[in-house]
N, C-alpha and C positions, 0 to 999 in steps of 0.2 A: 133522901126524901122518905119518911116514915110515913106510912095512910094513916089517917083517922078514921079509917071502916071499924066500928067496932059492932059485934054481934052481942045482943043479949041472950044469954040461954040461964033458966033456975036462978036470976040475979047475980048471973057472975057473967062479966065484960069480959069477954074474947076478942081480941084485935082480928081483922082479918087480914092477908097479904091480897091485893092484885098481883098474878104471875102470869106469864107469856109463855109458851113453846113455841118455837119458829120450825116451819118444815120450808125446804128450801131445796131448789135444784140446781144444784152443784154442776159445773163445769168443771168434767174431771181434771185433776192438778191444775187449774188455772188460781193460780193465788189471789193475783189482782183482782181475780171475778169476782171469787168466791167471796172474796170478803169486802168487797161493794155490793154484790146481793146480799151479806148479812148485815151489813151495814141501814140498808136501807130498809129491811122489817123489823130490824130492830129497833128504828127510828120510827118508824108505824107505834110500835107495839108502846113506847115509851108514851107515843104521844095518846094513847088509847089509854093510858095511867097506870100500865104495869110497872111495880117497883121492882119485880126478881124475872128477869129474860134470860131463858135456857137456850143457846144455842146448841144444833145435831152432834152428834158425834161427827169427827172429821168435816168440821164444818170449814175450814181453807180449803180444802183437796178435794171430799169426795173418799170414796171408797173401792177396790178393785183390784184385781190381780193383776200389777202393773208395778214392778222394780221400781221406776221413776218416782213413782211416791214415795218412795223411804228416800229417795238418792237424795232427792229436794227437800226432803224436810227439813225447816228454819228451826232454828234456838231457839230453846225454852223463852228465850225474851224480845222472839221477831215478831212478824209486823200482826201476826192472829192473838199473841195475849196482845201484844199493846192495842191493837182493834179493842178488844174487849174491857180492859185497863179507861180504854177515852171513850167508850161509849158508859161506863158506869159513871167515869168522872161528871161526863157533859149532863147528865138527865139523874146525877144521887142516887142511881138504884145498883141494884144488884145483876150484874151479866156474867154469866158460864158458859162453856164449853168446849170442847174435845177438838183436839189437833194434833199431826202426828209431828214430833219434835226431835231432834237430836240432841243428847243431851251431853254436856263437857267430857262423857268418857268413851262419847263416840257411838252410842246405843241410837236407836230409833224407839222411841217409845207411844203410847194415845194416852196423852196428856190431859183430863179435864182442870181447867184453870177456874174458879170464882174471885171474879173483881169484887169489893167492897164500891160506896157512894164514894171513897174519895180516891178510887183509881187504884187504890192499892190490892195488891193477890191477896186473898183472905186465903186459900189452901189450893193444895193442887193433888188429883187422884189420877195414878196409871192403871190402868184397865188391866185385872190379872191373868187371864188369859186371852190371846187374840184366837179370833175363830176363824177356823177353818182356814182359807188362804191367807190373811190376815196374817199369819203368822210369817210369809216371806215380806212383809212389811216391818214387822217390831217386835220385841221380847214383852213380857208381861212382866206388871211390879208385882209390890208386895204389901203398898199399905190399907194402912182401915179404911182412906177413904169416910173422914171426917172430920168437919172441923165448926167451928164457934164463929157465929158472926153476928150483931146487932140482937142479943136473945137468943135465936134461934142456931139452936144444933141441925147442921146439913150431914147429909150422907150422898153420897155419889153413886150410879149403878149405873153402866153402858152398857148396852143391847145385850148380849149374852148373858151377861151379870148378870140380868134381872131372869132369868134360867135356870140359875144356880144355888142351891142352899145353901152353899158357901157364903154365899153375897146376905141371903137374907137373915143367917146367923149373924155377923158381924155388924148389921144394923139394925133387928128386932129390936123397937122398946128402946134404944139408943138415940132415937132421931126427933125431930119436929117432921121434918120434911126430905123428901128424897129429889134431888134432882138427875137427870136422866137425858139420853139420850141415843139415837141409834143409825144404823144405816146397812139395816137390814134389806137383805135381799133376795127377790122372787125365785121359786123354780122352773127352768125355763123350760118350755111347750116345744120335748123332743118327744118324737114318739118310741110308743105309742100315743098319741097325744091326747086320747078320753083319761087316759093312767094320769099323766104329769097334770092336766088340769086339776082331776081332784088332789093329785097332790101339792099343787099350788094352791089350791082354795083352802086348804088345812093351815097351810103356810102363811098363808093369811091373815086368818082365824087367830093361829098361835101368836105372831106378830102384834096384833091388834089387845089381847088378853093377857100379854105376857104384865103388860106397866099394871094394870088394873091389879092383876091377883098379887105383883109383888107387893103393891100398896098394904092390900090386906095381909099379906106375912111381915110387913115391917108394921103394919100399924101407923103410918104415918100419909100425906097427901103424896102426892107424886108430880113432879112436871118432867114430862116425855117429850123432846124437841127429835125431827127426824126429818128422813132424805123424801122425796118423791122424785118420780121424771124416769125414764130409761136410763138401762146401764149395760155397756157391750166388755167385755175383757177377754182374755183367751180364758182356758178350763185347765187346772189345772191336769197335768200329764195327761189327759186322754187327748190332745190333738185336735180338740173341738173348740169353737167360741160360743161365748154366752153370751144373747141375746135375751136381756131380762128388765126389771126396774128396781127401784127402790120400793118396800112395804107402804112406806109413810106411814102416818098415824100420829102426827103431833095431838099430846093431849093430855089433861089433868083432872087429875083422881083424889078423893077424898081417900081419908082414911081405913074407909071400908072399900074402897077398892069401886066406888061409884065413880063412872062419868062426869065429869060436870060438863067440858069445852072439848070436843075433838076437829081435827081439821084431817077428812081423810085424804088419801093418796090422787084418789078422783081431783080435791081440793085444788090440787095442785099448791102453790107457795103463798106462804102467808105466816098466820101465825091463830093460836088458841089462845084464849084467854080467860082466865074467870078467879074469882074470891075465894080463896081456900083458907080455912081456922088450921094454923101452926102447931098444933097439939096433937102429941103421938097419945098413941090408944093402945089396947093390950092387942099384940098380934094375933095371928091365926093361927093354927098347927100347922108346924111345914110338916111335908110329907117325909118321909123316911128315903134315903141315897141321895145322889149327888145331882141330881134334876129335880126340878122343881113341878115342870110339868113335860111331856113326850116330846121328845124333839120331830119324829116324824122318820122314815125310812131313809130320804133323800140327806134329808142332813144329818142321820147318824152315819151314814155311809162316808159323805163328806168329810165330819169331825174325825174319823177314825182314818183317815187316808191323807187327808190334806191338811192337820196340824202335822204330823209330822215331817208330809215334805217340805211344807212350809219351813219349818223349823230349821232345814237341810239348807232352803234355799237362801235363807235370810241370812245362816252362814257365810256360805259360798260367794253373796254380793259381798258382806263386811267381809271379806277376806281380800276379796280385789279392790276393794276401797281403799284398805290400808296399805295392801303392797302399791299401789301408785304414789 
């Protein structure tokens, strides 16, 4: 299904797209759940006339420092792409997003999938670095993270990506549109707790502005699909559990990095919705190094401590995977 929205601007016809972000509260590793709740917003969102539905990052599973997420992760072609494969067949539009998958050589990877109208995978991007704990979940790929489908050039960025100057090089001026998603998460209210508050409300902040400014560095719209709802896990080596939630922020951005539709956290589950023109525009200057914008005290302490054990740890499991 192609819309017939078409915009006039200067006498020249711009088609527009209807797109959806779903934000969604994930029952952590519950498969069956997980993807009868995407099922069923997506099924909203279709019937509200969106033709391109971005599902969360890790939208089967959830997100968290929890082995059993990688242990369970289904093939590249179980039942979350084919969920997404039969929701683009049944309603002709276009449905994406991220799952954690195992793939033929044995890797765990965060796979974002785009179905086409007629069921078929139009492209699929791994996420190139996993952050922070994440990393005892799955290794990071390597591609662009682009691909051609009905006219429109996609690019793909999940949550940290859209962080990174790395990401926004490789799709500056390259794209129509960025699809997106995240499952990002809060810092949790240990004391001193006036400290962690405001560094949760920065956390926030950054969360909420990250999809917005990458828009404007790529110069293209953006649709942001994300987690909401609490989220408990252990912490990585310090012996403590985290008691936190998902950011949330489903939501879609014009080219210059405007608002159009958000569904925040508060929102709880559902979905964004609204008409974005597919034409990339000249990007912004990215800034100079390898961030895009400050990550915040709490999570560079994180990134610098917990990629690497992570890294150690995700070993250590596929090691005992294989010797059984």
């Amino acid at each position: 299904m192609w819309a017939a929205r078409v915009l006039f601007s200067a006498g020249v016809a711009q088609q527009l797209l209807r797109v959806a972000a779903l934000q969604i509260e994930a029952e952590l590793g519950d498969l069956d759940a997980n993807l009868e709740l995407c099922e069923g917003h997506a099924e909203k969102a279709a019937r509200a006339g969106a033709e391109w539905i971005v599902l969360p990052e890790f939208f089967s599973s959830g997100v968290a420092y929890r082995a059993e997420l990688a242990r369970n992760a289904p093939p590249a072609d179980g039942l979350p792409t084919q969920l997404l494969r039969e929701l683009a067949r049944r309603h002709g539009v276009h449905v994406g997003g991220s799952t954690l998958v195992r793939d033929d050589d044995g890797q765990v990877r965060n796979a974002f999938f785009l179905a086409g109208p007629d069921g078929a995978i139009v492209g699929r991007h791994d996420k190139d670095i996993p952050t922070m704990w994440e990393n005892a979940l799955y290794i990071g790929g390597g591609d662009p993270g682009l691909f051609d489908t009905s006219g429109v050039t996609v690019g793909v960025a999940l949550c940290w990506e859209l962080m990174r100057t790395q990401t926004a090089e490789r799709l500056a001026g390259r794209v129509d549109l960025v699809l997106s998603g995240s499952g990002w998460w809060s810092i949790p209210l240990w004391p001193p707790r006036a400290l962690t508050r405001r560094l949760q409300a920065s956390n926030q902040r950054r969360a909420l502005l990250a999809p917005a400014a990458f828009a404007r560095y790529v110069g293209a719209p953006l649709v942001h699909a994300a987690h909401s709802g609490a989220l408990d896990c252990p912490w990585p080596l310090l012996g403590l559990s985290y008691h936190g939630h998902y950011q949330g922020g489903a939501m879609i951005c014009d080219a210059a990095g405007k608002v159009l539709a958000m569904r925040r956290r508060e929102d709880g589950p559902g979905f964004a919705i609204a008409s974005i023109d597919p034409t990339r525009r000249s990007p912004a200057p990215r800034p100079d190094g390898f961030w895009l914008q400050r990550r915040g005290v709490v999570a560079a302490l994180a990134w610098a401590y917990q990629n690497p054990h992570g890294r150690r740890e995700y070993r250590r499991t596929r090691a005992q995977q294989v010797a059984r």
